[in-house]
Wavefront OBJ file of the C-alpha trace (Angstrom):
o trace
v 145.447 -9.057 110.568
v 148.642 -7.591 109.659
v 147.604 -4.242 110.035
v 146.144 -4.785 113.593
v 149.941 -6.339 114.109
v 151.173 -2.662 112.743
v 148.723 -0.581 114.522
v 150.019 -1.685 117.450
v 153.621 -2.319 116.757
v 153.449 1.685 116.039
v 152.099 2.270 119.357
v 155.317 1.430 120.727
v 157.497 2.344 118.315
v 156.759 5.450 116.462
v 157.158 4.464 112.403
v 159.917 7.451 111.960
v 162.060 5.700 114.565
v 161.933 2.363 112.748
v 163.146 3.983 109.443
v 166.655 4.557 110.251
v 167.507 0.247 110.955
v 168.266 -1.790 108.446
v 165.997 -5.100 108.580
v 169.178 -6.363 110.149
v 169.843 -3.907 113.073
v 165.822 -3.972 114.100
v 166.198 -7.755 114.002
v 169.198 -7.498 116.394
v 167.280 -4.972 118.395
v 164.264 -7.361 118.915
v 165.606 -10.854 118.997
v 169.182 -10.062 120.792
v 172.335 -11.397 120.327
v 172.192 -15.026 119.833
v 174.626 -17.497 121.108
v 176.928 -18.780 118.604
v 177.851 -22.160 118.746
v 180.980 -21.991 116.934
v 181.956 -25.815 117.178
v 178.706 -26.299 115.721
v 179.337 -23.944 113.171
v 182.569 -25.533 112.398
v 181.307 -28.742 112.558
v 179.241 -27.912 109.572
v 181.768 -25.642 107.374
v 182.747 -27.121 103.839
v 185.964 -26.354 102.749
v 187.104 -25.561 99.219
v 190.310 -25.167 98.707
v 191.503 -26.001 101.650
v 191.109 -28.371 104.529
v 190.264 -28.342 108.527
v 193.873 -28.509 108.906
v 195.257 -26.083 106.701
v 196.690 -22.880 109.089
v 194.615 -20.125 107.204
v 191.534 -22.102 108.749
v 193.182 -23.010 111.650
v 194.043 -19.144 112.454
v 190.533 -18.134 111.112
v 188.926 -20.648 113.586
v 191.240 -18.896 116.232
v 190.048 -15.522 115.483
v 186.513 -16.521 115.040
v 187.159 -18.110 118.885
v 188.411 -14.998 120.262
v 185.623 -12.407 118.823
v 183.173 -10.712 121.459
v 179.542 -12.368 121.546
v 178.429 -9.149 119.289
v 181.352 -9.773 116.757
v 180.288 -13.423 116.365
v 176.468 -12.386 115.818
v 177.548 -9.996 112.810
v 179.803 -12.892 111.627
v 176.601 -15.021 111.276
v 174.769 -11.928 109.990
v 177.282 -11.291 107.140
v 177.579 -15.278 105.951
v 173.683 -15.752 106.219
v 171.841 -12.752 106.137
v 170.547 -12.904 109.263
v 171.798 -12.563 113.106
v 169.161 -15.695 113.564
v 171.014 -18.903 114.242
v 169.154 -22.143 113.411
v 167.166 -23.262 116.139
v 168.459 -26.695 114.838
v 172.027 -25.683 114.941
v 174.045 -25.212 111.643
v 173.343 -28.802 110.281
v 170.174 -26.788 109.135
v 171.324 -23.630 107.590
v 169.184 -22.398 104.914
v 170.672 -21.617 101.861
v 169.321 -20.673 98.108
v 169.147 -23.947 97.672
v 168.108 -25.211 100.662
v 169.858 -26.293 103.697
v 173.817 -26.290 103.073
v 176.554 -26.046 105.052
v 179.352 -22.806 105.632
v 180.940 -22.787 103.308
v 184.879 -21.383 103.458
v 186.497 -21.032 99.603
l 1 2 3 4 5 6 7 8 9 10 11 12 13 14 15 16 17 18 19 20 21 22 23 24 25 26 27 28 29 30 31 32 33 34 35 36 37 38 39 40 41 42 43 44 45 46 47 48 49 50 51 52 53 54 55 56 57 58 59 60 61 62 63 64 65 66 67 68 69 70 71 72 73 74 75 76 77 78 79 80 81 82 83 84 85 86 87 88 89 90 91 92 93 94 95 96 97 98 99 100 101 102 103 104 105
């Protein structure tokens, strides 16, 4: 079955083409950007450290407010692993050890 799914997948794009993405870029090239929900996300961030209040998170939650919708999809992609957000929302967020929230140290 998987090989039909390759046979095909090759028909449209050639197998050389697909080498030079990262698992990460081809996902992005797929799927999209998503939209990031980011007072979901921050509705779901643990703190360590620190709290909601303190100004470092305060101006991080500032920054993260102003980046493009293509900065805020490689955010997600470097603190998960993958451009994907939950279809849940972040109150799902798989982690190693199961679903967890952010987590800001």
């Amino acid at each position: 079955q998987i090989d039909a799914f390759l046979e095909g997948f090759h028909e449209l794009i050639p197998r050389d083409l697909i080498s030079i993405f990262t698992e990460q870029e081809l996902e992005l090239l797929m799927c999209g950007l998503p939209e990031v929900a980011i007072d979901d996300l921050r509705a779901n961030t643990d703190y360590s450290g620190y709290t909601a209040t303190s100004p470092v998170i305060q101006w991080f939650w500032k920054a993260v407010r102003s980046f493009t919708r293509e900065e805020k999809a490689q955010l997600v992609l470097f603190v998960t692993g993958t451009s994907k957000v939950p279809l849940e929302g972040f109150k799902v967020l798989q982690g190693m050890s199961g679903v967890q929230k952010f987590n800001i140290h």
